[in-house]
C-alpha positions as CSV (number, residue, x, y, z in Angstrom):
1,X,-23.4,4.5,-28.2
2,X,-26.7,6.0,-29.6
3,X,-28.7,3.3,-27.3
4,X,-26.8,4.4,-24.5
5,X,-28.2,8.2,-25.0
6,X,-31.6,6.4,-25.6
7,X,-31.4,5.1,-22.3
8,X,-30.4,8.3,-20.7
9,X,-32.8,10.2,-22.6
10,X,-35.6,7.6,-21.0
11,X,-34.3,8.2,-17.7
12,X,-34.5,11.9,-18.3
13,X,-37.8,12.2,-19.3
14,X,-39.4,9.6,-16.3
15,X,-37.3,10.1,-13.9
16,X,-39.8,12.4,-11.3
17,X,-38.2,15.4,-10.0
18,X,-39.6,16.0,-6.5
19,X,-38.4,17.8,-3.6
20,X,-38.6,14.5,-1.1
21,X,-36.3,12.4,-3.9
22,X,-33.5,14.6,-3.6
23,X,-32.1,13.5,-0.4
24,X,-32.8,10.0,-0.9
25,X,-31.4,9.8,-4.9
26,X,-28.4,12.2,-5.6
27,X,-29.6,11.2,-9.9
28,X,-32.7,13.8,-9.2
29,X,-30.1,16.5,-8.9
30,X,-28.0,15.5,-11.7
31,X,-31.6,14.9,-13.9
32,X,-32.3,18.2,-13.6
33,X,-28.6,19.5,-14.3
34,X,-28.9,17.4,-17.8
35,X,-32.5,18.9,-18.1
36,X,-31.1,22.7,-17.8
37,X,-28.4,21.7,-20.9
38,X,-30.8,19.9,-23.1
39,X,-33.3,22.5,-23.2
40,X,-31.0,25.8,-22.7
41,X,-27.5,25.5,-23.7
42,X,-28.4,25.2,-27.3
43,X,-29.9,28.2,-27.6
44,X,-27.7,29.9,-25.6
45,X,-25.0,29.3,-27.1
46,X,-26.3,30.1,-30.6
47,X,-27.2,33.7,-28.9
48,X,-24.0,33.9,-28.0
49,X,-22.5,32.5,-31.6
50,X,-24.9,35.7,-33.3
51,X,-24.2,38.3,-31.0
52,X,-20.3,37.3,-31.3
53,X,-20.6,37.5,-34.9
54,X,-22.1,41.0,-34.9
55,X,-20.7,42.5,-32.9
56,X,-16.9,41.3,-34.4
57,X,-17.8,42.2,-37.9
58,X,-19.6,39.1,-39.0
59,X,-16.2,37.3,-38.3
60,X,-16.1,34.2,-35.9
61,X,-12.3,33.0,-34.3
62,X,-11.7,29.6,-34.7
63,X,-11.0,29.7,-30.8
64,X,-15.2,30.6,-30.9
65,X,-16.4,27.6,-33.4
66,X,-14.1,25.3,-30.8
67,X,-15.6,26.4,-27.6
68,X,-19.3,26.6,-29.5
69,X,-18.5,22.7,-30.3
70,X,-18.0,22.1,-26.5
71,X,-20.8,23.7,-25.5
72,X,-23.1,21.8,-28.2
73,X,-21.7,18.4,-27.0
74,X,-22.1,19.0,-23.2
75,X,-25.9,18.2,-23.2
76,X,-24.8,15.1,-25.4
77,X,-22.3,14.1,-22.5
78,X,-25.0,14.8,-20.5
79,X,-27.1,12.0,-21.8
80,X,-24.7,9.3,-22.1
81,X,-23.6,10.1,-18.4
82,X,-27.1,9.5,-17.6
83,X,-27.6,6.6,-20.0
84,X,-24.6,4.9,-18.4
85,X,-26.5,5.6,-14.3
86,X,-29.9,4.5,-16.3
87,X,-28.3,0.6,-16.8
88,X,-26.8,0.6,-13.3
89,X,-28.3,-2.2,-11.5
90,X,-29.8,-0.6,-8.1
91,X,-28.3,-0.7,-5.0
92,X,-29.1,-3.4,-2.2
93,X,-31.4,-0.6,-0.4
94,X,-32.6,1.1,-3.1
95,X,-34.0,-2.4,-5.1
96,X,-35.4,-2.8,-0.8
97,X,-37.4,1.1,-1.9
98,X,-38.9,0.0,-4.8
99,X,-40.0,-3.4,-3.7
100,X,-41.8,-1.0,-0.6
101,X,-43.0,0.8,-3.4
102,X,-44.5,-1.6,-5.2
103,X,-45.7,-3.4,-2.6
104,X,-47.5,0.1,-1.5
105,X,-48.7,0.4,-5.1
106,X,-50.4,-3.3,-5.1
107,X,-52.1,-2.0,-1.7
108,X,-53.9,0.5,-3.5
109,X,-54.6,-1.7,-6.5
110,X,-52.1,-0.3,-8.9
111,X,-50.2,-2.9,-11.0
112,X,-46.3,-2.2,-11.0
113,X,-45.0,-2.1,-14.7
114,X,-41.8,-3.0,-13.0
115,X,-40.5,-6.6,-11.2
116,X,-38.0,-6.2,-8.3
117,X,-35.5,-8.1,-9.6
118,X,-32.8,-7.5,-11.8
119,X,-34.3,-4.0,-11.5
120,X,-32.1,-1.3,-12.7
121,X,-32.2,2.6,-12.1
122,X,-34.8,3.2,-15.5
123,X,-36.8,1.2,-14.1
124,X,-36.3,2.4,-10.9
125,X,-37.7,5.9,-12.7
126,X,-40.8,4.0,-14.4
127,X,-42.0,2.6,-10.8
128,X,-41.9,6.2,-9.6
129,X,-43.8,8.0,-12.7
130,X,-46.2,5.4,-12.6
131,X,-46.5,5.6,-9.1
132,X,-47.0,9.7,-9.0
133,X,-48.9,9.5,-12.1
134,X,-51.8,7.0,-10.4
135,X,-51.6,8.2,-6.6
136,X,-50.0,9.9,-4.1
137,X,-50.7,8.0,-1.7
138,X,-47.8,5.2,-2.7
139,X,-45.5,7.6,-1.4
140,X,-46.7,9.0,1.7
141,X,-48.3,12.5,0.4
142,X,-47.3,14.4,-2.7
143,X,-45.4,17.6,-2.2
């Protein structure tokens, strides 16, 4: 279990969020979802467990530790959802992409990290940090 939220941790962090990928990988959306409860929920919800607590008389419900609970586990859901996308193997078109993409990043004397085959989706994410990270111009033009 805890490699599978390694995995969707690694796909979190490399996975590029850019405008253009968005329309042609739905995952962009959902990385930035997963981003929004790693980084916020915790600390939200601890706001919300303080100010709860004063304001009630320094007294917590159970019904309040329960739902603080589910709250603190939804980022962990988070990143074995996206663990469990990161060891997808790609799609037909999408392993097509990234063998453009490479191709694109050998034209411009970048060496892909990555081969083509038996490619999967955090790998996917690799190829396209290395290939934003080095140049642009593998893509097209930046946004």
């Amino acid at each position: 279990m805890w490699d599978l939220v390694h995995d969707g941790y690694r796909l979190l962090r490399h996975w590029p969020v850019r405008r253009k990928l968005m329309a042609r990988f739905p995952l962009t959306q959902t990385v930035l979802m997963a981003r929004g409860l790693l980084y916020y929920l915790p600390g939200m919800t601890f706001a919300w467990l303080f100010i709860s607590f004063t304001l009630n008389d320094h007294v917590l419900s159970p019904l309040q530790g329960v739902m603080a609970l589910l709250l603190l586990g939804l980022p962990l859901q988070g990143l074995l959802w996206l663990g469990k996308e990161a060891r997808k193997p790609l799609s037909p078109g999408d392993r097509h992409w990234l063998a453009q993409l490479t191709d694109r990043m050998k034209d411009q004397g970048i060496k892909p990290d990555v081969k083509v085959e038996g490619a999967r989706y955090l790998e996917l994410a690799f190829a396209m940090e290395q290939a934003f990270s080095k140049s642009d111009k593998a893509f097209g033009h930046g946004d």
